[in-house]
C-alpha positions as CSV (number, residue, x, y, z in Angstrom):
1,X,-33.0,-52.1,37.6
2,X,-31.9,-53.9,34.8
3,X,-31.7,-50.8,32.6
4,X,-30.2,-49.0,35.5
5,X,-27.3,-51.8,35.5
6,X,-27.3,-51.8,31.9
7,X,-27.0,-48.0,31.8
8,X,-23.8,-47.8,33.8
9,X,-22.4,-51.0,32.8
10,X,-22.7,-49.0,29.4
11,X,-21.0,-45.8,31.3
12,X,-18.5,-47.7,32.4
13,X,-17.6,-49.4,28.9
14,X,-17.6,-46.2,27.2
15,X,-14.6,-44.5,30.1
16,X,-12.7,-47.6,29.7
17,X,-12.3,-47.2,26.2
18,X,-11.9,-43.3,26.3
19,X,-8.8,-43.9,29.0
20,X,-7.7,-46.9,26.6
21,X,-8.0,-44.7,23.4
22,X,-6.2,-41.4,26.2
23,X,-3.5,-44.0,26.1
24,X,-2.7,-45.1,23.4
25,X,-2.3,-41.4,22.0
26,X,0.1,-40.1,24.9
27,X,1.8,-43.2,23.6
28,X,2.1,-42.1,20.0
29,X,2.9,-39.0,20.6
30,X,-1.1,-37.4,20.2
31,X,-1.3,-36.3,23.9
32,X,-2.6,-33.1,24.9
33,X,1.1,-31.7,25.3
34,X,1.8,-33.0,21.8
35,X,-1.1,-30.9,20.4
36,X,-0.5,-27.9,22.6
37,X,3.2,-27.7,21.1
38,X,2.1,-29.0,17.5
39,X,-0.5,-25.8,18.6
40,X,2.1,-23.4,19.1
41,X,4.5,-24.8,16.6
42,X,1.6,-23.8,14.1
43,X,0.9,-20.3,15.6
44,X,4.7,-19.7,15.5
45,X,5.0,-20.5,11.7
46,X,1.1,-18.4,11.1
47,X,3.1,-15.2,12.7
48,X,6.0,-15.6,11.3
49,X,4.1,-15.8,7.7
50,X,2.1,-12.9,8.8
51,X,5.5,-10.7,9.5
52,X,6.5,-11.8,6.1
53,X,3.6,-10.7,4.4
54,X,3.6,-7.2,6.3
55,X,7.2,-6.6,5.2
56,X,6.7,-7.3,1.7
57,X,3.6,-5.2,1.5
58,X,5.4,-2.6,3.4
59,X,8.1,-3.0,0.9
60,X,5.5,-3.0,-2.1
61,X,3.9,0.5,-0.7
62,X,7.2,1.8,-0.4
63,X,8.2,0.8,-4.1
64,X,4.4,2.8,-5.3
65,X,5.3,5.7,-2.9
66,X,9.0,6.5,-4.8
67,X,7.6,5.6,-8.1
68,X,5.1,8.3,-7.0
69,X,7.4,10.6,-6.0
70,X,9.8,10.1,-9.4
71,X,6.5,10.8,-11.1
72,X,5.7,14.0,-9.2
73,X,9.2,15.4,-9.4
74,X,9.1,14.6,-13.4
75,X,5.8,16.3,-13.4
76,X,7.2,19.6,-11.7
77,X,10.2,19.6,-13.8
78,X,7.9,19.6,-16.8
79,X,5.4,22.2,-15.7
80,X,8.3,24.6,-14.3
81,X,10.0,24.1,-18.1
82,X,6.3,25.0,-19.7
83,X,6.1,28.2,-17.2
84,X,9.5,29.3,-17.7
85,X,8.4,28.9,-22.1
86,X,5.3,30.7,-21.0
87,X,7.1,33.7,-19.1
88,X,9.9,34.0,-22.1
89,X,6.9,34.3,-24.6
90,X,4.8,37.0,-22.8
91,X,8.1,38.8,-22.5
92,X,9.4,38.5,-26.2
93,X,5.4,39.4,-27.1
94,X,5.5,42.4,-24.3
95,X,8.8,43.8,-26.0
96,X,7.2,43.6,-29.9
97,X,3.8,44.8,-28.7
98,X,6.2,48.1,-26.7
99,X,8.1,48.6,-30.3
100,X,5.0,48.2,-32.0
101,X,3.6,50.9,-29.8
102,X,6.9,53.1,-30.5
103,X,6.7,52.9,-34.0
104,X,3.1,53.8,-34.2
105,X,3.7,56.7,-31.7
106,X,6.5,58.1,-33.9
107,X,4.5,57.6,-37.1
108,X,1.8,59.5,-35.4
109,X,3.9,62.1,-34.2
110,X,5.7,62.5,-38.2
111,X,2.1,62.5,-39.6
112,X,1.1,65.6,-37.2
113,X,4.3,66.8,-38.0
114,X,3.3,67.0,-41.7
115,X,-0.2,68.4,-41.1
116,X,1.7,71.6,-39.3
């Protein structure tokens, strides 16, 4: 019996400090509606850092995409300059290898002219 009493005289010390110590936070401002706003208050600034943080790495991707692009288009220019060089040369070499080809065909023709 004694331990019985002892027991929930214990109980009943232990609520009457936990409705005390309820108390005194709704007092100073530490009830549960203070730490469900404080609660959203912080979720509010967490999503509004997390909307920052897409846009600037939105913003970043964006920046490596153009510089990408700049560095493609460069790139083409470049390659189109080197193909246009390539095409002039196989046509100058085309045109010397076709009066290369005439001059030996005449001197062939004047040498079996001179045999006659």
């Amino acid at each position: 019996k004694e331990e019985d009493e002892e027991g929930s005289l214990f109980d009943e010390i232990n609520e009457q400090e936990e409705n005390k110590d309820k108390e005194d936070k709704e007092e100073n401002g530490e009830g549960s509606l203070f730490d469900e706003i404080n609660e959203e208050e912080e979720n509010k600034e967490k999503e509004e850092l997390i909307s920052i943080m897409k846009k600037e790495h939105e913003n970043e991707i964006s920046e490596i995409n153009s510089r990408h692009e700049e560095e493609i288009k460069i790139a083409r220019e470049e390659f189109e300059k080197e193909m246009t060089g390539i095409s002039k040369n196989n046509e100058e070499l085309k045109n010397k290898m076709n009066e290369l080809l005439k001059s030996k065909q005449q001197s062939l023709t004047k040498w079996e002219q001179k045999k006659q």
